[in-house]
N, C-alpha and C positions, 0 to 999 in steps of 0.2 A: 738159676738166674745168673750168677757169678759167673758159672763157666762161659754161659750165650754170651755176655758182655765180653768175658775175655778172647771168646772164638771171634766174634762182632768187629774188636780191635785190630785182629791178627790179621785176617781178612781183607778189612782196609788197609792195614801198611802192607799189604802183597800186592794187592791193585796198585797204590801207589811205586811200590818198586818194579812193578810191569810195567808201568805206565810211563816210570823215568826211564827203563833200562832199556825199552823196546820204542817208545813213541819220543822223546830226545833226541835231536838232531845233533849228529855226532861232529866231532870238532870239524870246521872246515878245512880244506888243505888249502896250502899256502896259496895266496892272490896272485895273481899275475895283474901287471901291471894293463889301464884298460884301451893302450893301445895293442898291445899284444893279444889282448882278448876281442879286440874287434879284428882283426886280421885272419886271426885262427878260426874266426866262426865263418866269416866272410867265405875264404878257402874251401871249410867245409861245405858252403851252401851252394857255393859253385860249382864242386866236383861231384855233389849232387842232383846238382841242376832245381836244387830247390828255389823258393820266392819266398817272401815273407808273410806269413799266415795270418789269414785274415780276425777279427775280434768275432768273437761268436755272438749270434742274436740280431735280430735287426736292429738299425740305427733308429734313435730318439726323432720323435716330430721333430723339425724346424733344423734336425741338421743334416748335413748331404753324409751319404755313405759312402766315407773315401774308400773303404776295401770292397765295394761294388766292382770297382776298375779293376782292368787287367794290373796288375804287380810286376814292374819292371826290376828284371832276374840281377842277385847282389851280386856287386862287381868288387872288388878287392880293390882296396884307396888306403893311401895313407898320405897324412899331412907331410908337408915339404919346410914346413917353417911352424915355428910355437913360440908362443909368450906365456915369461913364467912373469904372474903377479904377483909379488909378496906382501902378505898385510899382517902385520903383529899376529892374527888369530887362526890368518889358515892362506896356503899354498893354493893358487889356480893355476891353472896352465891352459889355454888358448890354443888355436890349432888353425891354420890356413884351412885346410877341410874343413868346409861348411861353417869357417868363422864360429866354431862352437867349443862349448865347454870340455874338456877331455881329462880332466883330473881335479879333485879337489883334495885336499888333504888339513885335516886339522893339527895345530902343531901344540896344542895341550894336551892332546892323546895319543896313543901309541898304536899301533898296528900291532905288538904283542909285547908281555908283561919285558920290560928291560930292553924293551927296540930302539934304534933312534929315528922311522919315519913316523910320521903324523899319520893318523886315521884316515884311510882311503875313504868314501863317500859316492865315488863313482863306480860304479863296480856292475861287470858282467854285462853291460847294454848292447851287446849284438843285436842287431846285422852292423847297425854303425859302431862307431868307436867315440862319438862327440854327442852334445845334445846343445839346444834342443835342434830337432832335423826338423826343416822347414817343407813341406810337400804343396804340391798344386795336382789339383786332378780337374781335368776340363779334356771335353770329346773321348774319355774315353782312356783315356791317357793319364798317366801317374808321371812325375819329376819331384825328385827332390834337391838338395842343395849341397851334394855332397860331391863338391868343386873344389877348386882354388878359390880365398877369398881375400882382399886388396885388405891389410891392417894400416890405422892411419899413423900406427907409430910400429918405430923397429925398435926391438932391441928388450929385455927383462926390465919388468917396473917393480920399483919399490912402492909399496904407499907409506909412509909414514906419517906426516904434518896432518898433510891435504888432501880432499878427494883427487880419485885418479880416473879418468874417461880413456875407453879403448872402442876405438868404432871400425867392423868388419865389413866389408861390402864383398857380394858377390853378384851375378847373372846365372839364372835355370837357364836351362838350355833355348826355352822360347824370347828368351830375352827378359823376363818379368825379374828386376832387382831385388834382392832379399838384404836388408842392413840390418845386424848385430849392433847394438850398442852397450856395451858394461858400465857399470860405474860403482866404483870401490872406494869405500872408504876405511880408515883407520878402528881398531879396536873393536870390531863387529864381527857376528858369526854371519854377514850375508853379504850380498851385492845385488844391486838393479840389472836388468837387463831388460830393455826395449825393441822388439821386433817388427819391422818393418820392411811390407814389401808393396814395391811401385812398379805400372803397367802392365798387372795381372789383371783379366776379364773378372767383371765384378759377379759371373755366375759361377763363375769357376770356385771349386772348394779348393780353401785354405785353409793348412795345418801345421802345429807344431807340435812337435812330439817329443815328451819330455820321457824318456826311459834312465834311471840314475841306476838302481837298486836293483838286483837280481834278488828274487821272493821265490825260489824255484824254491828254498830249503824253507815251509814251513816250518813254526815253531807248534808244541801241541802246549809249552806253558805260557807264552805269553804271545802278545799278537806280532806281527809282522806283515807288513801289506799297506797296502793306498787307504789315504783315507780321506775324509771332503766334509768341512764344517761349514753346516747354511741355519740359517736362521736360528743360532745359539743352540743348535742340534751338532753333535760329532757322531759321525760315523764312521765306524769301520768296516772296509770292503773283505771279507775273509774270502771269498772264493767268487769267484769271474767268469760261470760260467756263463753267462751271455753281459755284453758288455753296461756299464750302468750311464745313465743318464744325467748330471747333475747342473745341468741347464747353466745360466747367468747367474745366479742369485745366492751362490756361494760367495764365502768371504778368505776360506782359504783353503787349498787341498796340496797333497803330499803322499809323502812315502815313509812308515813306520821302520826303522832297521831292528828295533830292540834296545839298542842304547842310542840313538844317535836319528836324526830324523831329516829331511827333506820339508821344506817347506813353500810352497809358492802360493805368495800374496799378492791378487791384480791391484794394480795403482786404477783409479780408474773405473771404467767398465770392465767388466770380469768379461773377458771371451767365453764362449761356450766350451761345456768340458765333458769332455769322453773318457771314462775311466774304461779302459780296456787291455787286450794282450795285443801284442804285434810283433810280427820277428822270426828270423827262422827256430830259434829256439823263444820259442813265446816267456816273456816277460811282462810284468803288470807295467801299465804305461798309463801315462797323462795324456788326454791328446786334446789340444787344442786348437778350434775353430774361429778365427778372425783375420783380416788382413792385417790387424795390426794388433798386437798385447803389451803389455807395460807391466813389469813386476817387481815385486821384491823377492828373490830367492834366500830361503833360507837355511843354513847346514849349520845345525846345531846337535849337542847333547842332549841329551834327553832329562833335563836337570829342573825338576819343576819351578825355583824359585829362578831361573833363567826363562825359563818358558813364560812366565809369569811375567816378566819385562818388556816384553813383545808387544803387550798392549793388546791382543786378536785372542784371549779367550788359550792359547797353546797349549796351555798346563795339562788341558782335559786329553791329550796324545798319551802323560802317564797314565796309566789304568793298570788296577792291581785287582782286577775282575770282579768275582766274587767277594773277595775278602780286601775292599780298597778299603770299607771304615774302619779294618786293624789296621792295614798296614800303614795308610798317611800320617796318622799320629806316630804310627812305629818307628816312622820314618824322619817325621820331624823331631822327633824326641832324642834320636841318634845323629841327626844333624846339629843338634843343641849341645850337644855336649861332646860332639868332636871339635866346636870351637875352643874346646879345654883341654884335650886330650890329642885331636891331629892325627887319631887311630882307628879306623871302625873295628878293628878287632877288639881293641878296649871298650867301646862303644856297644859292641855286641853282647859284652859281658857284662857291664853294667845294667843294659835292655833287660837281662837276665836275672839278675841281682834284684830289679825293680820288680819283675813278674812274681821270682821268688816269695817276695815281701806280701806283694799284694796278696798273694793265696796262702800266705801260710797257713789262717785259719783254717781255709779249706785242706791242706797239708795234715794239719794236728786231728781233723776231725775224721779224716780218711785211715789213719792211723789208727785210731783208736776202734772204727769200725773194722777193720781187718783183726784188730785185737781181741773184738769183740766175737768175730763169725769162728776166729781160732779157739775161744772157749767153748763156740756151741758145737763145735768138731764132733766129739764123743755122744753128743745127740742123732747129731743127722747122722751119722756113720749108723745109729740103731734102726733109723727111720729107713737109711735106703736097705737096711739089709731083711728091714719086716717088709715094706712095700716094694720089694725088685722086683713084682711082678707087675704092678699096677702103677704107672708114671703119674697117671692123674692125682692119685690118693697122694702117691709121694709131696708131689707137689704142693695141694692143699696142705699136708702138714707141714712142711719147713715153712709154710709159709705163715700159718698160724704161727709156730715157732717165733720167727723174724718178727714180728707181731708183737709175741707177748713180751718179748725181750726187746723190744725197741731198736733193732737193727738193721741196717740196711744193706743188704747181700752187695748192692754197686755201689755201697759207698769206696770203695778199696780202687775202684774203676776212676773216681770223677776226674782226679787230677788229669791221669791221662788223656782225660776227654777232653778236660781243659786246655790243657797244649796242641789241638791239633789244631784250635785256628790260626793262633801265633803262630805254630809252625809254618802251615802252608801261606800265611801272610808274609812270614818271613823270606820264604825261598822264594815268593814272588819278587818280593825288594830286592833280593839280591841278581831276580837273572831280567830286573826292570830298570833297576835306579843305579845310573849311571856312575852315582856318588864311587860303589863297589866294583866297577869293573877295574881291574887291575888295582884294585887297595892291597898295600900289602898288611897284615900282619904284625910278625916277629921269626926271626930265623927260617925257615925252609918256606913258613906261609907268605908266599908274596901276590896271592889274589883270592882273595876274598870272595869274590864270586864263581870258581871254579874249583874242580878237584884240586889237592895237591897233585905236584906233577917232581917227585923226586925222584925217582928212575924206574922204569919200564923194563917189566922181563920177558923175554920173543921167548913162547913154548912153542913147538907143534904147532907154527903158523898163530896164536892168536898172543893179543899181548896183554901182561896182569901189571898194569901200575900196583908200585909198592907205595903205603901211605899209611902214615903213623894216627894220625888222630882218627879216623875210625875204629881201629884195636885200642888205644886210650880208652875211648867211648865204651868199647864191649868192654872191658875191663871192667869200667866204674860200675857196668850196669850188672855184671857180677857180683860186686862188694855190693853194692844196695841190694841185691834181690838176697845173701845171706844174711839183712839186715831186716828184710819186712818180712811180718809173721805170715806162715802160711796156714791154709788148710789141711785138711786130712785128704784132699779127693788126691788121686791118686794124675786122673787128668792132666787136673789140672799143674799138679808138680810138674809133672813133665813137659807141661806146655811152656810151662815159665823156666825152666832148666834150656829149654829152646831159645827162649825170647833174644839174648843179649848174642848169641850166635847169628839169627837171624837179623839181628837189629845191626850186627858191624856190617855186614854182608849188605844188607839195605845201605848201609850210607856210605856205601865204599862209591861209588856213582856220585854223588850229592856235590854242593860248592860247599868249600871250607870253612865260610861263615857258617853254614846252616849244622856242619859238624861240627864246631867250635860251641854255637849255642846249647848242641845236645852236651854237648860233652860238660860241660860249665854248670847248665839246671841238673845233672845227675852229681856231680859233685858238692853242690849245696842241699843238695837232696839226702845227700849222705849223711851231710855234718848234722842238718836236721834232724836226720831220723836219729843220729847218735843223741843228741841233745832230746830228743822224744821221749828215747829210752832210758833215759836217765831220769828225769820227770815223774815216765809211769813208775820206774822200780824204785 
């Protein structure tokens, strides 16, 4: 029974190290900035002769199927004029094409650990370069708005004091007017924008198409994708393969990044909403149906007690899956007491300290069972060598054994059992909650949510990051395993002579929080079992 348990364990941290090492989306390469990325796909789609790919699935009752129409073939544009809006909390930039959005950047977060630009937000929305793209389809015929468009002021705005208004006007080519109006104010992760268009036929479909976020890189640990709250219902869209329908009667829909989120709230009447792909390189996309929308956009962190100020329910975007009733309290518990401390690696360890505590008993008493299966060593060792032919009888008797003697063969097991919700609660916080992305530490650790990154050795084409607190971790789990008593099985020695090999190797992948936590509960684990064995003897 011991060893099953112990095979049982081995087995799942192998699936979990498959599962981080091969289904892990691997770091990104550096962004280009998303006028650059709209030119470069553009180019591409041209000198393919491609069009932009229609959403899969037929279109929802009650609304027209704009990719019914023939797809007029992408033509390479780029703005001639930009306004950069500055607002205490994040960077816009405006664009004469199509009067639309072409960069957002947040200026409390970083683009990478020790950078100086703000958090891009816009990222990858080929065929265009700006959002949202205004379209008309009528006879057959597709236009969109991606023109010159008249701004009613020149020049970079500050916001500071007062709101600030910026109103875009353009003409589609049949003449039907499309007006952009922004409106930005002070000390907020959002801005309005009102769309409006005049002397389009009222049979004609109208659309705007919100594409921010590129979802090309699923995530397999945490979500990533569009998502659409109706009726105190949130939903997440994982996969698109025909497009979804989420009618008027939402209250708000967006784009998950992982840290960092995409929001848009109708003022109003909600226009009708198309969650779908569109693009030469298909992207998950917003698209909305009305001649005219009114919203609030919103670019925020993914920081639940922010989200929570929003007043629309937001909070429910973090999700920590399976294990969200460890991790929320986990979470708040470490946000309580970085008000003291201003470290979540301190924060980590205390999380640790407190787990500790909680389970000692179950500690002392798992000890003591292992203490206990080491004296009946010299039994079972008689029992497998009368019954090595016959497993069943084996079995009945260690088990009468374990019986008479009050022992329990998985008590030696529980703790470990015990750590594997916290565990995987934890690695969700860490690659969810925004608190961690780029936290540093102390000395080399300067992100919390990621491997260390202390220098990279090129073998033979691949490359072995070198990193200390994984080898600490095998280390410790060496000095504990010369500390707990073992069996006689022979197996099993050798399994657990494996374990602390296995286990650096395992976390050598992992974020720095989540090794700093192993590494921390093996060292009080230590001192424990020192204090245990003082006790018994």
């Amino acid at each position: 029974m011991e060893k099953r348990a112990l095979i049982a364990i081995v087995v799942s941290m192998v699936i979990l190290f498959v599962w981080q090492f091969y289904f892990t989306p691997k770091a990104p390469q550096q962004e280009q900035t998303p006028q650059t990325q709209g030119q470069q796909a553009a180019q591409t789609a041209t000198q393919k002769g491609q069009t932009p790919v229609a959403p899969k699935g037929p279109a929802a009752a009650g609304l027209p199927a704009p990719l019914a129409a023939p797809q007029a073939s992408v033509v390479l544009k780029t703005p001639t004029k930009l306004i950069t809006v500055d607002t205490p909390k994040m960077t816009v930039i405006l664009g004469d094409l199509g009067g639309g959005v072409m960069s957002v950047r947040l200026k409390e977060y970083k683009e990478t650990v020790g950078g100086s630009e703000g958090k891009e937000l816009v990222q990858d929305i080929a065929p265009y370069q700006y959002f949202p793209v205004v379209s008309k389809i009528a006879a057959g015929q597709t236009l969109d708005d991606s023109v010159p468009f008249r701004a009613d002021k020149r020049g970079d705005i500050t916001v500071s004091g007062s709101p600030e208004t910026v109103v875009l006007t353009g003409r589609l080519t049949d003449g039907t007017q499309v007006k952009k109006t922004y409106s930005f104010s002070p000390d907020t992760y959002s801005f309005g924008l009102k769309v409006e268009t005049q002397g389009t036929d009222q049979s004609a479909g109208m659309f705007a198409d919100f594409a921010l976020m590129s979802m090309k890189e699923k995530s397999s640990y945490t979500f990533r994708g569009p998502f659409v709250y109706a009726n105190k219902k949130f939903e997440q869209i994982d996969k698109l393969d025909k497009s979804v329908n989420a009618g008027t009667t939402y209250q708000y829909a967006g784009f998950d990044e992982g840290y960092f989120s995409f929001i848009m709230q109708p003022r109003g009447t909600a226009p009708g909403l198309l969650v779908t792909k569109v693009g030469v390189t298909p992207v998950d996309r917003l698209l909305f149906t009305n001649n005219s929308i009114d919203t609030t956009l919103y670019f925020v962190p993914n920081k639940i007690s922010l989200l929570k100020q929003l007043n629309i329910d937001a909070d429910k975007i973090v999700n920590f899956g399976w294990f969200d009733i460890v991790a929320r309290p986990m979470l708040w518990g470490m946000n309580f007491s970085n008000r003291f401390t201003h470290n979540y690696g301190i924060d980590i360890i205390l999380l640790t300290v407190l787990i500790k505590i909680i389970f000692y008993p179950l500690s002392v008493k798992s000890y003591k069972s292992m203490k206990n299966m080491q004296k009946l060593q010299p039994k079972l060792t008689q029992l497998r060598e009368k019954y090595k032919n016959d497993k069943e009888k084996l079995n009945q008797e260690m088990m009468g054994i374990y019986k008479r003697e009050g022992v329990n063969p998985l008590g030696g097991c529980l703790p470990m059992v015990i750590q594997i919700p916290v565990f995987f609660a934890l690695y969700r916080v860490l690659m969810s909650a925004i608190e961690f992305r780029h936290a540093p530490f102390m000395l080399w650790v300067n992100d919390l949510a990621a491997p260390e990154n202390i220098f990279t050795l090129h073998v033979a084409g691949y490359d072995l990051p070198f990193r200390v607190l994984p080898l600490i971790m095998g280390v410790t789990m060496v000095i504990q395993q010369k500390m707990t008593p073992t069996g006689g099985d022979p197996m099993q020695a050798k399994m657990m002579m494996f374990m602390p090999i296995f286990f650096t190797f395992l976390f050598w992948g992992f974020p720095a929080g989540l090794v700093l936590y192993w590494l921390v509960n093996n060292v009080i684990s230590i001192g424990q079992q020192y204090y245990i064995n003082k006790q018994v003897a």
